[in-house]
C-alpha positions as CSV (number, residue, x, y, z in Angstrom):
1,X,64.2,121.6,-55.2
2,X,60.8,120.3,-54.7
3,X,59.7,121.8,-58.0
4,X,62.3,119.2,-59.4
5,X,61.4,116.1,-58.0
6,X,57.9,117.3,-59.1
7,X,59.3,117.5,-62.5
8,X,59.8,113.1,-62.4
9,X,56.5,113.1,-62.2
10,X,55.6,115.6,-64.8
11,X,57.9,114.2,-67.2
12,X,55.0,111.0,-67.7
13,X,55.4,111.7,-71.6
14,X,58.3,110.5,-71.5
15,X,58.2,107.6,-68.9
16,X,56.3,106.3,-66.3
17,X,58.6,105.0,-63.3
18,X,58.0,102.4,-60.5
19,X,60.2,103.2,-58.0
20,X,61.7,100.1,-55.6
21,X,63.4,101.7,-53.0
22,X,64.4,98.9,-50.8
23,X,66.2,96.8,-53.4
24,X,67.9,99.5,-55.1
25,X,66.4,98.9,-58.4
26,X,64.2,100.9,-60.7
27,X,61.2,99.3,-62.5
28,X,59.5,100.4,-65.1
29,X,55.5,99.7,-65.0
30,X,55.5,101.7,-68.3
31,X,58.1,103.2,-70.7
32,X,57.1,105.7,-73.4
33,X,60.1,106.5,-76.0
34,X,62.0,109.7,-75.9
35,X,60.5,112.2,-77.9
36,X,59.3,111.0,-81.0
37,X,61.5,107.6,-81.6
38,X,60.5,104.3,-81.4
39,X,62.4,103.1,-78.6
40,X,60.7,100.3,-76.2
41,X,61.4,98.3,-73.3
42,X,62.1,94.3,-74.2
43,X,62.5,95.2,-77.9
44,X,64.4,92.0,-79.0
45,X,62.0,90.3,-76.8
46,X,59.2,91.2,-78.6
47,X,60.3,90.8,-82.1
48,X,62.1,87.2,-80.8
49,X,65.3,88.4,-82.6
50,X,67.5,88.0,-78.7
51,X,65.3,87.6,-76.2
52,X,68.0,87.5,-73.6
53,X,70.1,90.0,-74.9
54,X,69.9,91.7,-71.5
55,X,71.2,88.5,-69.4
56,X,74.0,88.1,-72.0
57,X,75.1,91.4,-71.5
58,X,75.2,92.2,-67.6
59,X,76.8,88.5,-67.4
60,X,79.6,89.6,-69.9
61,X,79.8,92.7,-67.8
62,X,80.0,90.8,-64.2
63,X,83.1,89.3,-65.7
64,X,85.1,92.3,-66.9
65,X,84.0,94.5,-63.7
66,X,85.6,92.1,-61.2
67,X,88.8,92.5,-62.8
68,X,88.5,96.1,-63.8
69,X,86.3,98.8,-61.9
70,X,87.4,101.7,-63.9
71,X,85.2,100.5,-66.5
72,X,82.4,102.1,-65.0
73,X,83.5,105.3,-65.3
74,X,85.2,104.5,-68.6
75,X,81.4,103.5,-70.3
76,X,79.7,106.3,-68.6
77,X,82.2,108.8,-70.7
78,X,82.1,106.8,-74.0
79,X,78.1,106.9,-73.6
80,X,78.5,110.4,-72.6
81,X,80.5,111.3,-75.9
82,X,78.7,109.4,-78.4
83,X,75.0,111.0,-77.5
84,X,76.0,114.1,-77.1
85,X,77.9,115.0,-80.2
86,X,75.7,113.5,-83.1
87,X,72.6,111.6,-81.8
88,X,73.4,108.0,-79.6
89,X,74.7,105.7,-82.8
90,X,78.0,104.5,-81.4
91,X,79.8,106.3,-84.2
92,X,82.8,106.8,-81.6
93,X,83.1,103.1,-81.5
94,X,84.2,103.3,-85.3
95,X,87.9,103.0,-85.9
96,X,89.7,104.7,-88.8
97,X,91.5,108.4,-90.2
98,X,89.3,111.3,-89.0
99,X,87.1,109.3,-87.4
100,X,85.9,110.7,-83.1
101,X,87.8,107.4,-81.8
102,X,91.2,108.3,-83.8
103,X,90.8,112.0,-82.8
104,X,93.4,113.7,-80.3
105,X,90.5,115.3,-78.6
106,X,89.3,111.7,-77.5
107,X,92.8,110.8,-76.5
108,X,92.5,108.2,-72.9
109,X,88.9,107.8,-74.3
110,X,87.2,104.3,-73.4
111,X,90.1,102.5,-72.8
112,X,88.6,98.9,-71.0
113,X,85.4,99.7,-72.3
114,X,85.8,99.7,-76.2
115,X,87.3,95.8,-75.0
116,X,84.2,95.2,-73.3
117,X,82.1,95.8,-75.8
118,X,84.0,94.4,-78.2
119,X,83.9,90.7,-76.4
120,X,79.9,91.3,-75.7
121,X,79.3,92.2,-79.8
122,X,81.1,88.8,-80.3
123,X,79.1,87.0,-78.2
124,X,75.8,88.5,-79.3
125,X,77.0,87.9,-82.5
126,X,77.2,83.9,-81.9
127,X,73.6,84.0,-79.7
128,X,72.0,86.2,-82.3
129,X,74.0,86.9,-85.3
130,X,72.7,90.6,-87.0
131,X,70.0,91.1,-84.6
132,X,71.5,93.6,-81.7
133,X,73.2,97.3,-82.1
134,X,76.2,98.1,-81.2
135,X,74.5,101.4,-79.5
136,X,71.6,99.5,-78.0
137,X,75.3,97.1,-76.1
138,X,76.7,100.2,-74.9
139,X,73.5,101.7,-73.4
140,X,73.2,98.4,-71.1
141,X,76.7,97.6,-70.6
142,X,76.4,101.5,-69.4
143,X,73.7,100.4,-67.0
144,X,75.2,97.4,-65.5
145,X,78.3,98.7,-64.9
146,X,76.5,101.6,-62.9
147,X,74.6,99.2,-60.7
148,X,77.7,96.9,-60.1
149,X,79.3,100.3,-58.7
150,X,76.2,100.7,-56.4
151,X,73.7,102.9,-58.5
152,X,70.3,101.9,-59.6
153,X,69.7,99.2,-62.5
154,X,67.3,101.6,-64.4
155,X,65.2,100.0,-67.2
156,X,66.9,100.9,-71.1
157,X,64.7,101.3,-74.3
158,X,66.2,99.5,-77.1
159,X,65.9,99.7,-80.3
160,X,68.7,101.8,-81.5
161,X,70.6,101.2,-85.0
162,X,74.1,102.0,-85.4
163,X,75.5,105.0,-87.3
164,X,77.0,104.5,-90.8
165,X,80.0,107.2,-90.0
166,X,81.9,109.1,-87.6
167,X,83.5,112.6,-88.1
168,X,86.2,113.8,-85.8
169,X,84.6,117.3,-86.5
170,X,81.5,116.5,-84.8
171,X,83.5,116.7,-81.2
172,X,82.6,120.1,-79.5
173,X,83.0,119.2,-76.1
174,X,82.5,122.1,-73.9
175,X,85.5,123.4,-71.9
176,X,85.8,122.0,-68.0
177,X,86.8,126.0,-67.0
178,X,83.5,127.0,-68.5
179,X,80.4,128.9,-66.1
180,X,77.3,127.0,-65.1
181,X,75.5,129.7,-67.8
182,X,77.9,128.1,-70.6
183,X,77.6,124.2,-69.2
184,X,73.8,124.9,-69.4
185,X,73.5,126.2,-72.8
186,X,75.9,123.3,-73.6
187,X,73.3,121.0,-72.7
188,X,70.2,123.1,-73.4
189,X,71.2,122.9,-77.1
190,X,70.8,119.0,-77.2
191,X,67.5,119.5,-76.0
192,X,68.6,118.8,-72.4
193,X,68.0,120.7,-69.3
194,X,69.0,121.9,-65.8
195,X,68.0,118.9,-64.2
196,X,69.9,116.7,-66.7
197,X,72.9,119.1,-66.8
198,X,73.4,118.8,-62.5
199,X,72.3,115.3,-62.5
200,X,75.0,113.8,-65.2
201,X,78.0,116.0,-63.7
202,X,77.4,113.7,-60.7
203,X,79.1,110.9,-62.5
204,X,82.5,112.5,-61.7
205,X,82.2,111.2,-58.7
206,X,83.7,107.7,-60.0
207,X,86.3,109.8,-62.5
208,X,89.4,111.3,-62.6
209,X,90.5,114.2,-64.6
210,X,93.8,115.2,-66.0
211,X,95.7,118.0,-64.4
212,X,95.6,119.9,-67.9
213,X,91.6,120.5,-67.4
214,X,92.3,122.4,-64.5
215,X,95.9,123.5,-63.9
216,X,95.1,127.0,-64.4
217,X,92.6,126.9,-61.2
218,X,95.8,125.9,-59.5
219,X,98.3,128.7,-60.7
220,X,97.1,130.8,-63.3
221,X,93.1,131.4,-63.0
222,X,91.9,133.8,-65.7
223,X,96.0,134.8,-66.2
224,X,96.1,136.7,-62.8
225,X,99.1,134.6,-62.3
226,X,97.0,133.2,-58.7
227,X,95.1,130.4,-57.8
228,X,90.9,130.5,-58.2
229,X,90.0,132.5,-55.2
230,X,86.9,130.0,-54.7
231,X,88.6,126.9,-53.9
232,X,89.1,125.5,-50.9
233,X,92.9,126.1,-49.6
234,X,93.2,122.6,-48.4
235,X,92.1,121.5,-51.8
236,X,94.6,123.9,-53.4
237,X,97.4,122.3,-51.4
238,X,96.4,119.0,-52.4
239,X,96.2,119.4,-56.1
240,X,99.0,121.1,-56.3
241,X,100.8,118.4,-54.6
242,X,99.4,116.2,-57.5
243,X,99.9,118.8,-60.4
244,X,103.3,120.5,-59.6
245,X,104.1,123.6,-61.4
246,X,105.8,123.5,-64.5
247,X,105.8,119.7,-65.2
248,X,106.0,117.6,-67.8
249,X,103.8,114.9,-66.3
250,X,99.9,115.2,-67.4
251,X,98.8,113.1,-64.2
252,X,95.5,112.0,-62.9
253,X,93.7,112.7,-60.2
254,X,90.1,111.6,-58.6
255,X,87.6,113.7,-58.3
256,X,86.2,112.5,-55.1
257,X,89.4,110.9,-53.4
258,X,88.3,107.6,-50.9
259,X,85.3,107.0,-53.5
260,X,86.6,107.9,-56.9
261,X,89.5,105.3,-56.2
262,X,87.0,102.8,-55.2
263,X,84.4,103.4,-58.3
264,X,81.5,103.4,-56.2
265,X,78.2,105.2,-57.4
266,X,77.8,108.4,-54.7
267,X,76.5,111.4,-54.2
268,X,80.2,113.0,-52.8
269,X,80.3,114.9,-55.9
270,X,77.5,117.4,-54.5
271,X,78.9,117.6,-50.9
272,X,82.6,118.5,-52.6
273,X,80.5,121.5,-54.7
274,X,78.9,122.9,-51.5
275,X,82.3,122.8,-49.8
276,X,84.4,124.4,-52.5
277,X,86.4,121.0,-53.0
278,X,85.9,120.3,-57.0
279,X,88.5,119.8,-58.9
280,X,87.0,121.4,-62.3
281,X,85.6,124.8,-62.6
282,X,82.6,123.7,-64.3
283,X,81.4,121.3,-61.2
284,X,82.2,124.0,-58.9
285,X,80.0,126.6,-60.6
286,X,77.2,124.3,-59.8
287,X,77.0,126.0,-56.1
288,X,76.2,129.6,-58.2
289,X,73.2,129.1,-60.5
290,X,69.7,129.5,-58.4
291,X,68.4,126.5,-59.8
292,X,71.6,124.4,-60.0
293,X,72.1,125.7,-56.7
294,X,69.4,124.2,-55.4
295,X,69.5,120.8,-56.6
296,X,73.1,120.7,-55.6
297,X,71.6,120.9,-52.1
298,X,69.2,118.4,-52.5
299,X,71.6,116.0,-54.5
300,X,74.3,116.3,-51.5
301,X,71.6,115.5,-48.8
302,X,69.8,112.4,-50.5
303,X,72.0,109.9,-52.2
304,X,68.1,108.4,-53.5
305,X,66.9,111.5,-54.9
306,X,70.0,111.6,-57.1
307,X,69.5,108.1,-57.9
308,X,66.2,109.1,-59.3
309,X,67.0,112.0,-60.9
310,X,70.0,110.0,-62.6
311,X,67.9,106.7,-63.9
312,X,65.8,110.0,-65.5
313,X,68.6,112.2,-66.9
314,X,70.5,109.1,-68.2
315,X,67.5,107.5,-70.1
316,X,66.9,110.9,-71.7
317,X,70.2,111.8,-72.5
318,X,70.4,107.7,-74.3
319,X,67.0,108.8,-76.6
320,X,69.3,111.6,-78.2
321,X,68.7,111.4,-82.2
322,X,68.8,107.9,-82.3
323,X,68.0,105.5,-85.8
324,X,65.4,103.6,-85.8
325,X,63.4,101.4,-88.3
326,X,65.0,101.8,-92.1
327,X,67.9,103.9,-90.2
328,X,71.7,103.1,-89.8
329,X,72.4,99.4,-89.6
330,X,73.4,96.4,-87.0
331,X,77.2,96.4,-87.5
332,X,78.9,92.5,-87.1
333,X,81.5,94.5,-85.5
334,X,81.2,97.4,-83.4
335,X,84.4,99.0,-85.0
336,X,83.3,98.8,-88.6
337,X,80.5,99.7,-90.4
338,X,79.2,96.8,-92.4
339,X,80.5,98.2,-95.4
340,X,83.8,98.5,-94.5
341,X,84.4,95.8,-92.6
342,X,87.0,93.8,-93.9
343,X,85.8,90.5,-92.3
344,X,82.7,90.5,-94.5
């Protein structure tokens, strides 16, 4: 794993990190955008269009996270889906026929957190009418949500536009029975890697997952009519308990059980890898790629090392073919584009 936490370092094209340890937070001494875009620390700052667009957003989401710490979670899933489909725009924040939000695949999607951002647009829109994205909102929202639940408030480069349309044919999420060698070239193909790949898994550890994702580990695991043959009994018994056979009832269950239900920032996920306890197959085939492997080990034995790797992983995933400059727009409202919003 060592080659990995070498790889922070060798990663300076891409940012420079100043790493507090004691407070918990992550400083930036320098940030360089993600490949090619334009993306820069204090963006609104510096062109004096919302100077304290930051403040405005971790105070709206202070408010909603004391009455609802699912939210977490919920963001980290809607960032999740908007970057990796077509490029971080917010497109899945647009509402509409054939559009991602509408689409059964998103079904449960967002929930709390299309409120959230929602309320914060409307007040950006009253501080500093046109001036922030509805993207560059969900990125820090993202962010302070994850530090409320005890990870690390890592620095976000702004200067994202929001797309102009949203396709429910864009969504090709990748299946949660699928191998490690299939969840890498998932993420390999957005111009991700292994580190990002193991690192942004770890957010199940605040999730839960529907028994439909993985009621065929429980009774019918590649139709041999038995259970998956690499899961822990006890954690057979247990989901089974939760997903009966044969019913109608599509429940919900956390994916690390004393944390999950507390939406608290961990590293559990990597200890329940290494001990055969995951609930989907594609977290459990962590423990059988060398190099996934191996920073499953690390991960499991350093809750700071993952908090590294994640303030990393999550700022690169964010950069994914964003618009800049001339680009996209600045919706008024998150769930319209400008020209189709009917308040205009």
């Amino acid at each position: 794993m060592e080659k990995y936490l070498g790889f922070l370092v060798i990663l300076l094209p891409l940012m420079i990190l100043a790493l507090s340890l004691n407070s918990g937070y992550v400083n930036a001494a320098t940030f360089l955008p993600p490949e090619d875009k334009p993306l820069e620390r204090h963006y609104y700052k510096k062109l004096n269009t919302c100077a304290n667009v930051e403040p405005f957003v971790r105070h709206q989401v202070n408010l909603f996270w004391d009455r609802d710490k699912t939210v977490t979670a919920k963001l980290l899933k809607l960032l999740y889906a908007d970057c990796m489909l077509n490029g971080c725009d917010a497109s899945n924040l647009l509402v509409g026929p054939n559009t991602e939000r509408n689409s059964s695949k998103n079904a449960g999607m967002g929930g709390g957190a299309y409120e959230l951002i929602d309320r914060i647009k409307k007040v950006l829109e009253i501080r500093c009418p046109r001036a922030v994205s509805c993207t560059d909102i969900l990125s820090l929202a993202t962010r302070d949500a994850v530090h409320l639940a005890g990870g690390p408030s890592y620095p976000v480069l702004l200067g994202r536009r929001d797309g102009l349309e949203s396709n429910a044919a864009w969504i090709d999420y990748p299946s949660p029975s699928m191998s490690w060698e299939e969840g890498l070239a998932y993420f390999e193909s957005k111009n991700l890697d292994v580190q990002d790949f193991v690192t942004l898994l770890g957010a199940h550890s605040m999730g839960q997952a529907h028994c439909r994702f993985f009621y065929d580990r429980l009774y019918n695991f590649k139709g041999t009519g038995k259970p998956d043959p690499t899961m822990k009994r006890s954690t057979l018994v247990t989901l089974r308990s939760q997903c009966p056979k044969n019913s109608k009832t599509d429940s919900a269950v956390y994916f690390s059980p004393g944390y999950g239900s507390n939406y608290t920032f961990s590293n559990t996920f990597y200890g329940k890898v290494l001990a055969h306890e995951s609930v989907l197959r594609v977290d459990q085939q962590l423990s059988y790629g060398a190099d996934t492997n191996e920073l499953v080990n690390e991960f499991a034995q350093s809750l700071e090392q993952f908090r590294r790797a994640f303030t990393l992983s999550i700022n690169r995933m964010g950069g994914l073919k964003v618009l800049t400059g001339k680009n996209g727009e600045i919706r008024r409202d998150c769930k319209f584009t400008n020209k189709n919003n009917p308040n205009l």
